[in-house]
C-alpha positions as CSV (number, residue, x, y, z in Angstrom):
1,X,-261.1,-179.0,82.3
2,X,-258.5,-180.3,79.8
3,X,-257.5,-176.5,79.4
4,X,-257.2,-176.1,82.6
5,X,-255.2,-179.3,83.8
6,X,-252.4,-178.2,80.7
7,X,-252.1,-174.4,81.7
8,X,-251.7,-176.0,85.6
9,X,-249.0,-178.6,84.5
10,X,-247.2,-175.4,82.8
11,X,-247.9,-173.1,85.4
12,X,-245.9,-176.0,87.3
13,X,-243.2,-176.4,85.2
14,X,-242.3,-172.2,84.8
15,X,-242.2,-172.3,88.9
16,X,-239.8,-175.2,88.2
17,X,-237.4,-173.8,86.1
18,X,-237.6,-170.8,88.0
19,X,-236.7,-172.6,91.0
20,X,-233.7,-174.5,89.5
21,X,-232.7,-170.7,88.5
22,X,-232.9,-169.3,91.6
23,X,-231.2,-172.4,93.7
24,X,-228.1,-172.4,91.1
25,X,-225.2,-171.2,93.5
26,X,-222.3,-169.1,92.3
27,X,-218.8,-168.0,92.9
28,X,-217.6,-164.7,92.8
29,X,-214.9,-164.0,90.8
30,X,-214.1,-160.8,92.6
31,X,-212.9,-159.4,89.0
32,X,-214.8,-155.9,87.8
33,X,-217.7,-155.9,85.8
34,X,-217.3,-160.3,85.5
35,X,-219.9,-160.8,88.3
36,X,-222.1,-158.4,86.7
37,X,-222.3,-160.4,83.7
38,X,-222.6,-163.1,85.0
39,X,-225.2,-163.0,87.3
40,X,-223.3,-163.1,90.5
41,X,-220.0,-165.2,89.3
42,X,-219.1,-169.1,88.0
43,X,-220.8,-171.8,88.6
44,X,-220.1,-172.8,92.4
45,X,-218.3,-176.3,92.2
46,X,-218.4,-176.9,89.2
47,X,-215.9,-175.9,85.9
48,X,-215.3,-173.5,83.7
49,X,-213.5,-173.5,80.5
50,X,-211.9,-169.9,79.6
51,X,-211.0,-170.3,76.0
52,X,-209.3,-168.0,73.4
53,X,-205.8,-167.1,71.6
54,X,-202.0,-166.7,72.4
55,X,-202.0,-163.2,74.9
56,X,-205.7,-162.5,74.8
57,X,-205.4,-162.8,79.0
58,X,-206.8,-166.2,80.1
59,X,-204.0,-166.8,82.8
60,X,-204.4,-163.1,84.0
61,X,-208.3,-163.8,85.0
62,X,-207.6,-167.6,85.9
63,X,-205.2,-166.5,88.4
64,X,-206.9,-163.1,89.6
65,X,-209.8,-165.6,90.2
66,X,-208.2,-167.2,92.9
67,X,-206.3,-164.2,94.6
68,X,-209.3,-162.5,94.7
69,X,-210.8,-165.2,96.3
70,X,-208.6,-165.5,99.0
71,X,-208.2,-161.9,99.2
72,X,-212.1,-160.9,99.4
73,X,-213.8,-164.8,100.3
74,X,-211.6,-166.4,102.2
75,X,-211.3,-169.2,99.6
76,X,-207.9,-170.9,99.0
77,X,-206.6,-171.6,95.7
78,X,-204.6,-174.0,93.6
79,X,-203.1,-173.1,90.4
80,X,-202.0,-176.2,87.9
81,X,-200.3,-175.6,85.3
82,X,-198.6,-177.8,82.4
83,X,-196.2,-175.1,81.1
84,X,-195.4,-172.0,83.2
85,X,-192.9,-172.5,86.4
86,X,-194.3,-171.3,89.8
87,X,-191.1,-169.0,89.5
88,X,-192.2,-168.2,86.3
89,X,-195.8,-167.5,87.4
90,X,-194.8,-165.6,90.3
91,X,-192.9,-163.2,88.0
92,X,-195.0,-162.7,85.6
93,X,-198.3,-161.5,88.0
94,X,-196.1,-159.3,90.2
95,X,-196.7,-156.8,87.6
96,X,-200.4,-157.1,88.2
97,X,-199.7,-156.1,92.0
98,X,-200.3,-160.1,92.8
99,X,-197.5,-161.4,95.2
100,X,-198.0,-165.3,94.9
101,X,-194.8,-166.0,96.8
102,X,-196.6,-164.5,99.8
103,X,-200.0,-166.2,99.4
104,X,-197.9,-169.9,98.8
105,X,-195.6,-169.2,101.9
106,X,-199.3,-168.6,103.8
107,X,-200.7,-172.0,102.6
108,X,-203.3,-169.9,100.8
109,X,-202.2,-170.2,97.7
110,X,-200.8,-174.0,96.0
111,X,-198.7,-173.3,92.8
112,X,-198.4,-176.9,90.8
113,X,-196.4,-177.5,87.5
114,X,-197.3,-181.1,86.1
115,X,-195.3,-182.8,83.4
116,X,-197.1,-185.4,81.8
117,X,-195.8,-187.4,78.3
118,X,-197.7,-190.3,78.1
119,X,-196.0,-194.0,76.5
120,X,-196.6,-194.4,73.0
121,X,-199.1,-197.3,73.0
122,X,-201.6,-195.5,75.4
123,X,-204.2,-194.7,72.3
124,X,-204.2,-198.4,72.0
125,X,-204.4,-199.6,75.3
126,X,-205.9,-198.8,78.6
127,X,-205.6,-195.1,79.6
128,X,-205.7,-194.0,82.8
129,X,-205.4,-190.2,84.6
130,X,-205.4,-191.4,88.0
131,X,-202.2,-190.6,88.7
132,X,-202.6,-187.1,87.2
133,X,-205.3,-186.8,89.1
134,X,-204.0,-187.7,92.9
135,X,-201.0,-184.9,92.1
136,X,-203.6,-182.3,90.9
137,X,-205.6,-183.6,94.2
138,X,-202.7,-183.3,96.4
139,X,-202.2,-179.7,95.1
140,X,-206.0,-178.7,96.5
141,X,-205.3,-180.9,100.1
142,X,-202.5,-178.9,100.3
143,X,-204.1,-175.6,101.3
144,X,-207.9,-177.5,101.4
145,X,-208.4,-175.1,98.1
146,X,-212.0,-173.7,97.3
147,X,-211.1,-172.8,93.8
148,X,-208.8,-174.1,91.1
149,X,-207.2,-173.4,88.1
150,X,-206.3,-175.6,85.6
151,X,-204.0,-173.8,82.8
152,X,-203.6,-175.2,79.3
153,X,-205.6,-178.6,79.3
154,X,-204.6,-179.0,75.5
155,X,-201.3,-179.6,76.7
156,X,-202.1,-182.8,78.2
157,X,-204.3,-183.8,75.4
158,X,-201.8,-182.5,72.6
159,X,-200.1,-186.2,72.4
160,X,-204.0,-187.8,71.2
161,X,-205.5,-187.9,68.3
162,X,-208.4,-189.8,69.0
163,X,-211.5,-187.5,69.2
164,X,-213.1,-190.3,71.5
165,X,-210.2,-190.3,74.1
166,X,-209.9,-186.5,74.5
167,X,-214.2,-186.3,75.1
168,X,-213.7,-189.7,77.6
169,X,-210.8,-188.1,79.5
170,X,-212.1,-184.5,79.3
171,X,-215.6,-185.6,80.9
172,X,-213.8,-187.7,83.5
173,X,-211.4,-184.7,84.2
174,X,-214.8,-182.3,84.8
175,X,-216.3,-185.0,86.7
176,X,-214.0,-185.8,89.2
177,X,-213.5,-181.7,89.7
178,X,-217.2,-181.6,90.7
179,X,-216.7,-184.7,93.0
180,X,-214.0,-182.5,94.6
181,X,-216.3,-179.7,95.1
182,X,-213.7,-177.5,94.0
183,X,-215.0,-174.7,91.6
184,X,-212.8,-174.6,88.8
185,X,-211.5,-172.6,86.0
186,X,-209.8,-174.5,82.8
187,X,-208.1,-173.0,80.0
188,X,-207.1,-173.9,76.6
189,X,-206.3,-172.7,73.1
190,X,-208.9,-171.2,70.7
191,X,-208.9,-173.0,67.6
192,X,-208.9,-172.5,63.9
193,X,-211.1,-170.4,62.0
194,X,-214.5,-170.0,63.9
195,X,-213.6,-172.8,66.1
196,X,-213.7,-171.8,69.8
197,X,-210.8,-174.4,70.9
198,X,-208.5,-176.2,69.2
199,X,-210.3,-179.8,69.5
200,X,-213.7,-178.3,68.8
201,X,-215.5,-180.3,71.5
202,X,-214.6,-179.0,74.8
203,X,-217.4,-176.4,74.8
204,X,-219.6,-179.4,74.4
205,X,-219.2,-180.4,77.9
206,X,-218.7,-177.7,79.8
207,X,-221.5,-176.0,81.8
208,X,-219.7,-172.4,81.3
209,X,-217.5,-171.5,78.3
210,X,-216.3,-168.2,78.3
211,X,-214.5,-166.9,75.0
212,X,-211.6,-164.1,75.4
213,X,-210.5,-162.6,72.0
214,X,-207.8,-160.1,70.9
215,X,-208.1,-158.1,67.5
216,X,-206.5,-155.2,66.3
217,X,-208.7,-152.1,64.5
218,X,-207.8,-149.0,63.6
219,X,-204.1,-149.7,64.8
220,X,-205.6,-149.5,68.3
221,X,-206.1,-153.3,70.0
222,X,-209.4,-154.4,71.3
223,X,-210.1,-157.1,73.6
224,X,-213.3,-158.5,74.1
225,X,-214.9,-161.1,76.7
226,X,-217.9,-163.4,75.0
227,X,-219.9,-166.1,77.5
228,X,-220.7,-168.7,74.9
229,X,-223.1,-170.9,77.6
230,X,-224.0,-171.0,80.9
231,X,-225.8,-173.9,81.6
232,X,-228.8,-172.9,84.2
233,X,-227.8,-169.6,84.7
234,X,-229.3,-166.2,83.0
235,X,-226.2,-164.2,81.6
236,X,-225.1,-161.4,79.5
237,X,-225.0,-163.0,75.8
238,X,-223.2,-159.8,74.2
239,X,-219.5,-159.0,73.5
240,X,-217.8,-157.1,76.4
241,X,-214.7,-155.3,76.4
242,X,-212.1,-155.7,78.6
243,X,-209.0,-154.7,79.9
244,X,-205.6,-156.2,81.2
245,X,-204.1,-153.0,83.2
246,X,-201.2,-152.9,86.2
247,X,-204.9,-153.9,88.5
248,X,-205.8,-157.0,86.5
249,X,-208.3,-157.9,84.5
250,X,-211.4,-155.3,84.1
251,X,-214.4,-156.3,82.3
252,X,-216.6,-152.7,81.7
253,X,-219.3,-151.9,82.1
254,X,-221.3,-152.7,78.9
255,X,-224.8,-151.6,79.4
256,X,-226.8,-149.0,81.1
257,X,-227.1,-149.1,84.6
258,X,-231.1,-148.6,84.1
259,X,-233.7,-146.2,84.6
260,X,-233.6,-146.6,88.5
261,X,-231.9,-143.4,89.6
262,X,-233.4,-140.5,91.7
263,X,-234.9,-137.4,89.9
264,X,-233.4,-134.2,92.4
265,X,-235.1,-131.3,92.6
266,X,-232.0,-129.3,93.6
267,X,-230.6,-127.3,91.4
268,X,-227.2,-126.0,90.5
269,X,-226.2,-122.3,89.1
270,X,-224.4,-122.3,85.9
271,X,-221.9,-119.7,86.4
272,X,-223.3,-117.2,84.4
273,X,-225.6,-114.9,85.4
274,X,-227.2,-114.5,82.1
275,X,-227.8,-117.9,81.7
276,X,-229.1,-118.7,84.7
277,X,-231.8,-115.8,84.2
278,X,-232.7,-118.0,81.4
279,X,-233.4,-121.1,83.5
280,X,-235.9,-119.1,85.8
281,X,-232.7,-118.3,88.1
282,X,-231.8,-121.3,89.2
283,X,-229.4,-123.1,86.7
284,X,-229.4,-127.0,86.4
285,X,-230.8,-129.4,87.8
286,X,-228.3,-131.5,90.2
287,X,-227.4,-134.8,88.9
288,X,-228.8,-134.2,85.3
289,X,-226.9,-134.1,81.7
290,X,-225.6,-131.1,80.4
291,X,-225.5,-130.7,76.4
292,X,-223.5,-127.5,75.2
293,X,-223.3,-128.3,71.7
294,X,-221.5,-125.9,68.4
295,X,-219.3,-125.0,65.9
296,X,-215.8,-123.8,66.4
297,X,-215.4,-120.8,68.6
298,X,-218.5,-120.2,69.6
299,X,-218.0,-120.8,73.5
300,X,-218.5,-124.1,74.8
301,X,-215.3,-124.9,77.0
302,X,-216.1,-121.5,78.1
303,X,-218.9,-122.1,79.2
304,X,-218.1,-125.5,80.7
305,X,-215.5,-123.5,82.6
306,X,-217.7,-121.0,84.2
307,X,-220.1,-123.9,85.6
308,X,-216.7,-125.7,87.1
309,X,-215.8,-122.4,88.9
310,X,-219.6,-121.8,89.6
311,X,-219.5,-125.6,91.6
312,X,-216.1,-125.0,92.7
313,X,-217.4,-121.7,94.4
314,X,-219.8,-123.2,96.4
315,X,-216.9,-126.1,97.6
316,X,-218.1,-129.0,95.6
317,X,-215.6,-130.8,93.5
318,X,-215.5,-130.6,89.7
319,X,-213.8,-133.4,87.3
320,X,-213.0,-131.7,84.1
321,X,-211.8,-134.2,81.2
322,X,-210.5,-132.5,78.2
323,X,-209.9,-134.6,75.1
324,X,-208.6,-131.2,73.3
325,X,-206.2,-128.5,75.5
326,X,-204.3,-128.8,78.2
327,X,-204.8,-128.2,82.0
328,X,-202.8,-125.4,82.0
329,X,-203.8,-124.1,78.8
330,X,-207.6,-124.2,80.2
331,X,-206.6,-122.1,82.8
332,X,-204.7,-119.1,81.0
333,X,-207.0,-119.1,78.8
334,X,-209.8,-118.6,81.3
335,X,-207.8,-115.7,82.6
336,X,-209.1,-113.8,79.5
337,X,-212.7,-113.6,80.7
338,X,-211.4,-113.1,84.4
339,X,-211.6,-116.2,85.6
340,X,-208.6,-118.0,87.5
341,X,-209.2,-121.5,88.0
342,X,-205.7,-122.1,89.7
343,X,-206.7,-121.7,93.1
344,X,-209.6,-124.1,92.5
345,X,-207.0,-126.8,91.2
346,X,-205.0,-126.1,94.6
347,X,-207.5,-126.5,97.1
348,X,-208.6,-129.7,95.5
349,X,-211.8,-128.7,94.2
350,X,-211.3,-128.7,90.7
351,X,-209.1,-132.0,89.0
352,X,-208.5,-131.8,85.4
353,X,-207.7,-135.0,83.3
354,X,-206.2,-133.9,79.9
355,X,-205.4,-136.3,77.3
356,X,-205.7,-137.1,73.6
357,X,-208.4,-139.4,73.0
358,X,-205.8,-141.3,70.3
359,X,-203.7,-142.1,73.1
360,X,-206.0,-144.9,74.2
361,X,-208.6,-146.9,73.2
362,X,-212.4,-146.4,74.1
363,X,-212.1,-148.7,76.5
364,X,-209.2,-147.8,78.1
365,X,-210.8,-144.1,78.5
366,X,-213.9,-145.6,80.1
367,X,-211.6,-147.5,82.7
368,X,-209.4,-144.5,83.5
369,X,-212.8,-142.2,83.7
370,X,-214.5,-144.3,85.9
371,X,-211.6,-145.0,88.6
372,X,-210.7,-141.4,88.3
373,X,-214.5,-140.8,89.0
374,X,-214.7,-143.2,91.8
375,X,-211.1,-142.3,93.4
376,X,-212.2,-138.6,93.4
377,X,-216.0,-138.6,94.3
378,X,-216.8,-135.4,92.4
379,X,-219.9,-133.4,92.6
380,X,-219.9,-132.3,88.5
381,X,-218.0,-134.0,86.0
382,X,-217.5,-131.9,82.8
383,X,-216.6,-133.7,79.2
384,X,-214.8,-131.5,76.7
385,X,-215.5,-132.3,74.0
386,X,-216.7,-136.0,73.7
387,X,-216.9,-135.4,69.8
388,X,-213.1,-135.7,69.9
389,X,-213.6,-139.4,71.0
390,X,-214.5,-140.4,67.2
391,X,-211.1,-140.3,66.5
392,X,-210.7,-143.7,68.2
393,X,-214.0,-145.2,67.9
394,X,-217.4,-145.5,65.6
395,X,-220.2,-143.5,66.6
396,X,-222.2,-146.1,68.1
397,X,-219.3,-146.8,70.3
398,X,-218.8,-143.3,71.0
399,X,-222.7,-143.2,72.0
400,X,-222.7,-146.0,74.4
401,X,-219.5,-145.3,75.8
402,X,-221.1,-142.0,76.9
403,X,-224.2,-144.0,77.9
404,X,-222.7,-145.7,80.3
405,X,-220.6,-142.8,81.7
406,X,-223.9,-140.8,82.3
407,X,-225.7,-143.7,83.8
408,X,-223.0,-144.3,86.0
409,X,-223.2,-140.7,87.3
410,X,-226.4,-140.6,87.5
411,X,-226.7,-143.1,89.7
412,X,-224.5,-141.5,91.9
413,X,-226.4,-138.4,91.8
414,X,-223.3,-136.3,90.0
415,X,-223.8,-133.6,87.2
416,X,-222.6,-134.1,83.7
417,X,-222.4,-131.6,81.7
418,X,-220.6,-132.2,77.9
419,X,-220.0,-130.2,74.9
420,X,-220.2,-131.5,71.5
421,X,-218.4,-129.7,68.5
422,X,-220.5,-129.6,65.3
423,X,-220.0,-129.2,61.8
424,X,-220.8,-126.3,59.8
425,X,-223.1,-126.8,56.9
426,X,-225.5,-129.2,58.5
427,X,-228.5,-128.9,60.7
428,X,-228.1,-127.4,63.8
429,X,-230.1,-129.3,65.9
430,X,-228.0,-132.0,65.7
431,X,-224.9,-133.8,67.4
432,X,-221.9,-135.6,65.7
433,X,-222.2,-138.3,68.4
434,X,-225.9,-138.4,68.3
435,X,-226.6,-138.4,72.4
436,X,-228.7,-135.1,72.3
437,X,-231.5,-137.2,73.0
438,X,-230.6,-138.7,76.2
439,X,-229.8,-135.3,77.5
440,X,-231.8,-133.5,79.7
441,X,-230.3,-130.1,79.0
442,X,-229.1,-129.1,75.7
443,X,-227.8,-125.5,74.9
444,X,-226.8,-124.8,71.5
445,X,-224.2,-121.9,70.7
446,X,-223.8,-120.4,67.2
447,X,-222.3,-117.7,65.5
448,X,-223.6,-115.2,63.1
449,X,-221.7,-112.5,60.9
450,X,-223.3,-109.1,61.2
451,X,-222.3,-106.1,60.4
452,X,-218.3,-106.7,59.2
453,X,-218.2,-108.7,63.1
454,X,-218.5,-111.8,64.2
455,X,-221.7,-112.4,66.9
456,X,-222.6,-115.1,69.4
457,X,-225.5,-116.4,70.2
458,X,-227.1,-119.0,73.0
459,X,-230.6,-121.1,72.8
460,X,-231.5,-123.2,75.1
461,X,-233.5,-126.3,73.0
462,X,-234.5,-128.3,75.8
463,X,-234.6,-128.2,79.4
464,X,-236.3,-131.3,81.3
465,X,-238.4,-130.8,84.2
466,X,-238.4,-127.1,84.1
467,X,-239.4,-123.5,82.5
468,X,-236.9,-122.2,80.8
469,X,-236.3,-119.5,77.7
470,X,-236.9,-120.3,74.2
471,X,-235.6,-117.1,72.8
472,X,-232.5,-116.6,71.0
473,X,-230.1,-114.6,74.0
474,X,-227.2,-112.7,72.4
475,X,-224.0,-113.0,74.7
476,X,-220.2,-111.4,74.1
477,X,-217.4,-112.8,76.3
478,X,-215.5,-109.9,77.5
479,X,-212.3,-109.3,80.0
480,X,-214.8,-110.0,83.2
481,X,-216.9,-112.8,82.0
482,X,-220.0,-113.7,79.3
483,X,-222.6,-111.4,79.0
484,X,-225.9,-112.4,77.8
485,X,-228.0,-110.0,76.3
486,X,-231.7,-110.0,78.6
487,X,-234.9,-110.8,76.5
488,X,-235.9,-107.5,76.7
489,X,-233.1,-105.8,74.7
C-alpha cells in the first residue's frame, strides 16, 4: 500500500511538471533557426538577458526581435537604449534591410535613448529607479509595446560598486518588466575570463540567459549562440552557429531534422545507360543520397553531370554546387563527352553555384545553400566535391554540416547526390569526410593501369532498398558519353 501511495504521489508530480511545461507560453522571435531552439521562442512576458562581447551581434537580434514582431505578430516594440542615438540606430540596421524610421513614424515602433548619471552619494543613501522607470514606461505607452528591448543595462549599473545594489536594482528592474507584461530582451557585456557578464550575477536572476560569442579559427571567424538557462522551458543546450548577414541574424540549423521523412518508391535514371542497367534499369531512388566517391580522375563530376542533364531532360530542376571548377568550366568540359549543359542553364533547369569553399566559413556555406535551395525549389541537388569543404572546417564539422544538408532535403523529398575525392594509398571503401554511412547509394570509381593504359572502373557498394550489381563494370568516357562495359563481356 505504502508502494503504491509513493509511485501515485510521483505519478502526480511528473503530470505536474509536465503540466507547468506545457502551460509555459512563449514569444516568437521570428529570427531563423532561434525558435527552433528554443522551443517555440522567449519567455512570453517575462525577460531575457542576451549576454556576450564587443560585435558578437546582441543589438542585431535585440532589434530584429522586435521588427519581426511587428512585422509577422502584430506586436509593437520599444527599443531603450543607454548609448546608441535613434539616428544612430536607425543607420546602423538599414544595412540589415530594417527601416526603423518607418516603423517609429507608424507608432509601431518607440526608439528611446536614456541618459542616466546618478549623484555621488546614492551608494550611501536611498536609491531609487522610479524615474528611470516611468521614461522607460512612457517609451512602451507610446506605441502600447508588446516587446522590449533594453540595450546595455551595464551602462546604468557601471557607476556602482556595490554587488548588493546592482542584484536589488537588477531584480526590481526584471520585476517591474513582468508587471508590465511586456516580454523583454536585455543586454549586457560578457565578462572576464569564463565569466558570462561583466558583474557575474545577472544570469543569476534571469529566467533565460542566452550567451552570443565571437572567436576567430583558422583565420576564418565563427560565431556561436549558447542558451545558458531557461527556466521551465526544454531547450537546445549545445553551441549553435550563427550568422549576421544583409537579412539579420540566422541561427542554423544545428541538428538533424530526424528520421521522419517519406521513403519514395519512385525512381530516377542516372544518365547513363550503363549504369542504370546496373540498378535493375531504373536508376535512383527519388529523394535518396547519392555517394560517388574516388581518386583523381576517375570520373565523378562526370558522372554527377550526366545525372543533372538526365533530371534536366525530363524538366525537373537541378542545383549543382561545385566547391572545385567553374560553371562555365563544367560545361566545356562536358562538351568532351557530348554533353551541353548550356541550354539546360538557359531554360532554368539547371543552376550552378560555384565557389571556393575558403571563401566562407562552414556556416556561411550552409546559409547560402539552404536559401539558394529554398529560393530555387530544385528536384536534385548535386555536391561537388564536399571533400573540398575540409579546407575550412574539421571533419566532424564537415560531417554534420552535410548532415543537416541531407536531412533538410530529405525532408523535402529532393535527391542528393555528392562525390567525395579520396586519397590514394588508403582503403578504398572509405570517405575523407566519413558520411558513407548515412548514404543510401554509394558508387565507388577507381582506376587501374593495364597494359601501358590507364582503365576505369565502377562498383556499386551499396544500394538501399533495391537489387542492384555487385560486379566490378568497366566504363571509358568517350566523345558521346560513358560507356560501361555489360556483365557479360
Amino acid at each position: 500500500m505504502s508502494g503504491y501511495t509513493e509511485e501515485k504521489e510521483m505519478n502526480n508530480r511528473t503530470d505536474s511538471k509536465t503540466a507547468v511545461l506545457k502551460s509555459l507560453s512563449k514569444t516568437p522571435t521570428g529570427i531563423q533557426g532561434l525558435d527552433e531552439i528554443t522551443g517555440g521562442g522567449l519567455p512570453k512576458g517575462r525577460p531575457t538577458l542576451v549576454c556576450g562581447g564587443a560585435g558578437c551581434g546582441k543589438t542585431v537580434l535585440a532589434i530584429e526581435f522586435l521588427v519581426r514582431g511587428i512585422e509577422r505578430f502584430d506586436e509593437n516594440g520599444a527599443f531603450i537604449t543607454f548609448e546608441e542615438t535613434a539616428d544612430e540606430l536607425t543607420e546602423n540596421t538599414a544595412s540589415l534591410g530594417f527601416d526603423l524610421k518607418a516603423l517609429t513614424h507608424d507608432k509601431r515602433l518607440s526608439l528611446k535613448q536614456l541618459y542616466y548619471e546618478p549623484v555621488n552619494d546614492v551608494e550611501t543613501g536611498d536609491y531609487d529607479l522610479s524615474g528611470l522607470f516611468a521614461q522607460i514606461g512612457s517609451a512602451i505607452d507610446s506605441v502600447k509595446a508588446q516587446r522590449v528591448v533594453i540595450d546595455g543595462i551595464e551602462t546604468l549599473f557601471s557607476y556602482f560598486s556595490r554587488e548588493q545594489i546592482v542584484r536589488a536594482e537588477l531584480k526590481r528592474l526584471f520585476r517591474w518588466l513582468k508587471e508590465k507584461g511586456v516580454t523583454a530582451i536585455v543586454t549586457c557585456e560578457a565578462g572576464p575570463g569564463q565569466q558570462i557578464t561583466r558583474r557575474g550575477i545577472e544570469e543569476y536572476i534571469s529566467d533565460c540567459v542566452i550567451f552570443l560569442s565571437q572567436r576567430v579559427q583558422d583565420q576564418i571567424s565563427i560565431r556561436r549562440l549558447h542558451i545558458i538557462k531557461y527556466r521551465g522551458s526544454v531547450h537546445g543546450a549545445n553551441e549553435y552557429p550563427f550568422l549576421l548577414t544583409e537579412k539579420g541574424f540566422s541561427v542554423l540549423p544545428v541538428t538533424s531534422i530526424g528520421l521522419e521523412y517519406e521513403a519514395l518508391t519512385e525512381r530516377m535514371l542516372t544518365g547513363i545507360e550503363g549504369l542504370d542497367r546496373m540498378f535493375e534499369g531504373k536508376g535512383y531512388f527519388k529523394g535518396s543520397g547519392i555517394l560517388i566517391s574516388g581518386t583523381a580522375g576517375t570520373g565523378k563530376s562526370t558522372f554527377a553531370a550526366c545525372f543533372a542533364a538526365a533530371n534536366c531532360r525530363r524538366g525537373a530542376r537541378t542545383l549543382y554546387f561545385s566547391f572545385e571548377e567553374s560553371a562555365p568550366q563544367i560545361v566545356r568540359n562536358m562538351q568532351s563527352i557530348g554533353m551541353d549543359l548550356a541550354p539546360f542553364v538557359e531554360k532554368g533547369l539547371l543552376k550552378f553555384d560555384a565557389v571556393r569553399p575558403t571563401l566562407h566559413g562552414l556556416e556561411m556555406h550552409l546559409l547560402n545553400m539552404n536559401r539558394l535551395i529554398q529560393d530555387f525549389a530544385p528536384d536534385a541537388v548535386i555536391l561537388d566535391p564536399i571533400s573540398n569543404l575540409t579546407t575550412v572546417g574539421s571533419l566532424p564539422d564537415v560531417k554534420l554540416m552535410f548532415l543537416r544538408i541531407l536531412d533538410t532535403l530529405k525532408k523535402a523529398n529532393i535527391t542528393c547526390l555528392c562525390t567525395d575525392l579520396t586519397n590514394g594509398g588508403r582503403a578504398i571503401e572509405a570517405t575523407d569526410v566519413g558520411v558513407s554511412s548515412i548514404m543510401d547509394t554509394w558508387i565507388l570509381l577507381q582506376n587501374h593501369p593495364r597494359d601501358r593504359r590507364r582503365e576505369r572502373s565502377v562498383y556499386i557498394l551499396k544500394s538501399r532498398g533495391m537489387s542492384h550489381s555487385n560486379e566490378m563494370h568497366s566504363f571509358e568516357m568517350k566523345n558521346d558519353g560513358i560507356h560501361i562495359q555489360p556483365s557479360s563481356e
